[in-house]
C-alpha positions as CSV (number, residue, x, y, z in Angstrom):
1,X,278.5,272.0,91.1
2,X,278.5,273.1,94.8
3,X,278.6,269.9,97.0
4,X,279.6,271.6,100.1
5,X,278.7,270.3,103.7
6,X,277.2,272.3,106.6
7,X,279.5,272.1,109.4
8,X,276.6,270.0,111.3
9,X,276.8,267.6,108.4
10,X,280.4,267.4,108.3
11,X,280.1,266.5,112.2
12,X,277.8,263.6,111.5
13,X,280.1,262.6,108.5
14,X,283.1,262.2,111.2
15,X,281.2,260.5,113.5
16,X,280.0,258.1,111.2
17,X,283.9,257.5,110.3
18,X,284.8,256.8,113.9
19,X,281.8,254.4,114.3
20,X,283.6,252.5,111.3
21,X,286.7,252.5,112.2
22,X,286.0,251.2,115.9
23,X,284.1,248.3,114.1
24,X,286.9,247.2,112.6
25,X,288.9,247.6,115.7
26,X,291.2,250.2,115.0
27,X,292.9,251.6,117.8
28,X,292.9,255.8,119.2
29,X,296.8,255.7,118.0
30,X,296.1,254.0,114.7
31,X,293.2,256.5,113.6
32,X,295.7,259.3,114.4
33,X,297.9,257.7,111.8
34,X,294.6,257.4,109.2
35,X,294.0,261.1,109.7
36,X,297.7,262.4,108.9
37,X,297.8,260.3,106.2
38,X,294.5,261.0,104.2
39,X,295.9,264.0,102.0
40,X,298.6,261.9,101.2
41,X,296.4,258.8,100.1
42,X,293.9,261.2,98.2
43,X,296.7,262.3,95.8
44,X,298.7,258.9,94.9
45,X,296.3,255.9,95.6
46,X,294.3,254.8,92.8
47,X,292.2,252.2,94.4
48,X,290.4,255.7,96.4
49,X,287.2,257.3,95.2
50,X,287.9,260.9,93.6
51,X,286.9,263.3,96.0
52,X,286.3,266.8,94.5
């Protein structure tokens, strides 16, 4: 199964992303942090949605 995403899609994907994360009042510093970390919490958290 081939889910891949234009890069056009992708774009609209992250913008959607920052849109959420400014609703819920997350600072420029503490997205950084979100975005260094999502490899990490892909591999060990359980709670996330598989992603493959």
């Amino acid at each position: 199964m081939n889910n891949r995403k234009t890069v056009a899609e992708l774009d609209e994907i992250v913008i959607e992303i920052i849109n959420l994360l400014a609703d819920k009042g997350v600072s420029v510093n503490d997205a950084r942090y979100i975005s260094g970390n999502i490899p990490t919490v892909l591999e060990v958290e359980t709670k996330v949605k598989r992603i493959d």
